[in-house]
N, C-alpha and C positions, 0 to 999 in steps of 0.2 A: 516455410511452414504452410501459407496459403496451399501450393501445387502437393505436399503430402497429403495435408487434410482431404482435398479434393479427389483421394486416389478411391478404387471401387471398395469396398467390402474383402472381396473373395481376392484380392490384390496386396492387401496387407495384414498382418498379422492382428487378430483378434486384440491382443492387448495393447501390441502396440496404436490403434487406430483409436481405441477407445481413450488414449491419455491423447492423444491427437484433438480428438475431438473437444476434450476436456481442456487442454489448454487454449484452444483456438477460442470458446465462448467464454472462457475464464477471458483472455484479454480482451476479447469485446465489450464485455459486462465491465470488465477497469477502468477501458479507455471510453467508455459510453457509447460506442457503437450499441449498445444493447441496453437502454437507458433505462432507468428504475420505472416499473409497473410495464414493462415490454413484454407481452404475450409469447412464450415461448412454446411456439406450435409445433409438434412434430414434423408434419409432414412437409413445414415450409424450413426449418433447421436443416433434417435430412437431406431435402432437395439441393437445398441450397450448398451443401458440406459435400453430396457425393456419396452418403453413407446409409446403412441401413438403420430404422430404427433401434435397433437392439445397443450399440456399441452410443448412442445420441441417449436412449434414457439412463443409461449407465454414468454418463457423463453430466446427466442435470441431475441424479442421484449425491454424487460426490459434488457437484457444487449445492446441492440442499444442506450437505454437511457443512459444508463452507460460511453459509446463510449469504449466499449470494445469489443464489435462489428460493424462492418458494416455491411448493409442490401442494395444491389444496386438493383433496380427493374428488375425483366426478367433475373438478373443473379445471384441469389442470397446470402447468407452470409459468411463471409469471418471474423478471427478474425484481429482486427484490430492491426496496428503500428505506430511507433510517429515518428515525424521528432525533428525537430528542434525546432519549433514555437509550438509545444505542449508541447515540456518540459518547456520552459520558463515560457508559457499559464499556467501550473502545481504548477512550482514552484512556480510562481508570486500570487498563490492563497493561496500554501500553507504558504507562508511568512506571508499573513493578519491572517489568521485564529490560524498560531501559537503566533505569537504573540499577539492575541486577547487573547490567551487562556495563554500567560503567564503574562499578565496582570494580567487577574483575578484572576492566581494562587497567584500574588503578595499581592492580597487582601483578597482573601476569602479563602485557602485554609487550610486545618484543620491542627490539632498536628500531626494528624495518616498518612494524606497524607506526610505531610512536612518529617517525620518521616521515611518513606516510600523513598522520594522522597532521602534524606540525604543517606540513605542506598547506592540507586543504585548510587549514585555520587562517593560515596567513594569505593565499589567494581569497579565500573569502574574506577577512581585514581589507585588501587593496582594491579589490572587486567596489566594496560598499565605497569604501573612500573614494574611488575615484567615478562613480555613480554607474558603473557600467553592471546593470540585475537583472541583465537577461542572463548570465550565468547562473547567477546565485542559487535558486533552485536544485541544480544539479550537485552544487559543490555542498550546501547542505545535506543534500541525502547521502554524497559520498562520506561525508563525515559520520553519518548516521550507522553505513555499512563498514565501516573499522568498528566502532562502539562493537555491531553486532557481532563480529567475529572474533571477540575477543572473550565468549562464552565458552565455556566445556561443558556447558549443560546438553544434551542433544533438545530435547524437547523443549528447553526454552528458544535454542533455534528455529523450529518449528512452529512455535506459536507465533514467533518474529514475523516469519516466513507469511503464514496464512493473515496475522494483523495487517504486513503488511499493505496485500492487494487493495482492503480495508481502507487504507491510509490511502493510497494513493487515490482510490474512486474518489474520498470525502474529496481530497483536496481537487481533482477534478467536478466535483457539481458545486462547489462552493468558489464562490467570487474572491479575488483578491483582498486579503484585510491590510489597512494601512499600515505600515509601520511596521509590521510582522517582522519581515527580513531582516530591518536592523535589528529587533528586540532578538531575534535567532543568530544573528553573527555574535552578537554580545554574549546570548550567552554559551556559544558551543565555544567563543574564546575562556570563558572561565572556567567549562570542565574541562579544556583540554587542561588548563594551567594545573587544574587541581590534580590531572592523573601522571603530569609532566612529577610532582611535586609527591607520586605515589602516596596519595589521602584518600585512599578508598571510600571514609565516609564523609568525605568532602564531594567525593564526584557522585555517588550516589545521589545524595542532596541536589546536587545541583542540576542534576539532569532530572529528578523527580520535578523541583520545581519548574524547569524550563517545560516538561510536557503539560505540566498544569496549566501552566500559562500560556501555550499553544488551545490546550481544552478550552480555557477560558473568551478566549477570543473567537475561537470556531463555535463557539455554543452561542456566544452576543453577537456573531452573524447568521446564524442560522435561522432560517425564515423558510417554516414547511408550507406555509400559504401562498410564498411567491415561487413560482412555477420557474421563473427566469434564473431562478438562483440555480435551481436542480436541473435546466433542460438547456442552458445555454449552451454549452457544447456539444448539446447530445442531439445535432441535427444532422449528422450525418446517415443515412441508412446501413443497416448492416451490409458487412462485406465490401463497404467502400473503402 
């Protein structure tokens, strides 16, 4: 990705350079290479990417839609940071759409997924028991991504999709909360049961409630006055 993004203008194709470009600051601004209130300067973007302005404001254009950036007129882009009313705004969306999606997983969801889905339940049960949570992370989100693909809505894919990037920043400028992981093993063990058990409005439930109480605890650590919480990992320079 680095050695494409870096190729000239007149070297690669218009469109395709321009989602180049877009996805390259989209995972900086994720992973905090490009950390909240980061002056997003033209001419040092451009420089630095290999590319001409034109296909680089195209790309802070489409992440303004994203609200991963801001764009203020006559002064202009900066990547963007959340308060308080944005995380809840977040969560409060992401609560419909998962439980949308465990719903349907309650219904439609195949051998192979379920199969699938049972695996990563039960690695994360043995994971927590036997204290080893440097994984745990990942096997939760993989649980997360069955849940998702178990939609036919296109467009609730898409709002997944874009929430996600969302999700993952938060959980990157926010410090670890105690106890999280296990309250998260416990309960992706109960909605699997409930979709093992095909109760659509059991898994609903219960995944609504599990993001609440995700929200819950990321709101009782959120701290926009201490700096440390939002910049701790974001010291690496861009492009490193």
């Amino acid at each position: 990705m680095a050695e494409r993004s870096a190729q000239p203008a007149d070297e690669t194709p218009h469109r395709q350079l321009k989602d180049v470009v877009y996805l390259r600051l989209k995972q900086e601004i994720v992973d905090l290479r490009l950390p909240p209130g980061y002056p997003m300067r033209e001419a040092e973007l451009a420089g630095r990417l290999g590319v001409s302005k034109t296909p680089l404001r195209e790309a802070l254009v489409r992440l303004q839609r994203e609200r991963l950036v801001e764009i203020v007129p006559y002064k202009g882009a900066a990547v963007s940071g959340y308060d308080r009313d944005d995380l809840k705004e977040i969560y409060e969306l992401r609560e419909l759409l998962e439980g949308a999606c465990a719903r349907e997983a309650a219904v439609h969801i195949s051998a192979a997924d379920l199969a699938e889905l049972t695996k990563v339940v039960r690695t994360s049960e043995r994971a927590w028991a036997a204290g080893e949570l440097d994984g745990l992370p990942e096997l939760l989100e993989a649980f997360d991504r069955v849940i998702y693909g178990q939609t036919r809505n296109r467009r609730i894919r898409e709002m997944i999709e874009n929430l996600g990037d969302h999700l993952v920043r938060i959980g990157n400028l926010t410090v670890a909360i105690p106890g999280r992981l296990e309250v998260s093993v416990r309960q992706h063990s109960a909605i699997h049961e409930a979709i093992v058990r095909r109760d659509p409005g059991g898994a609903e439930r219960l995944m609504r409630e599990h993001v609440t109480s995700v929200m819950a605890d990321q709101l009782a650590a959120f701290d926009p006055d201490d700096p440390g919480v939002w910049t701790a990992r974001a010291a690496r320079r861009p492009g490193t």
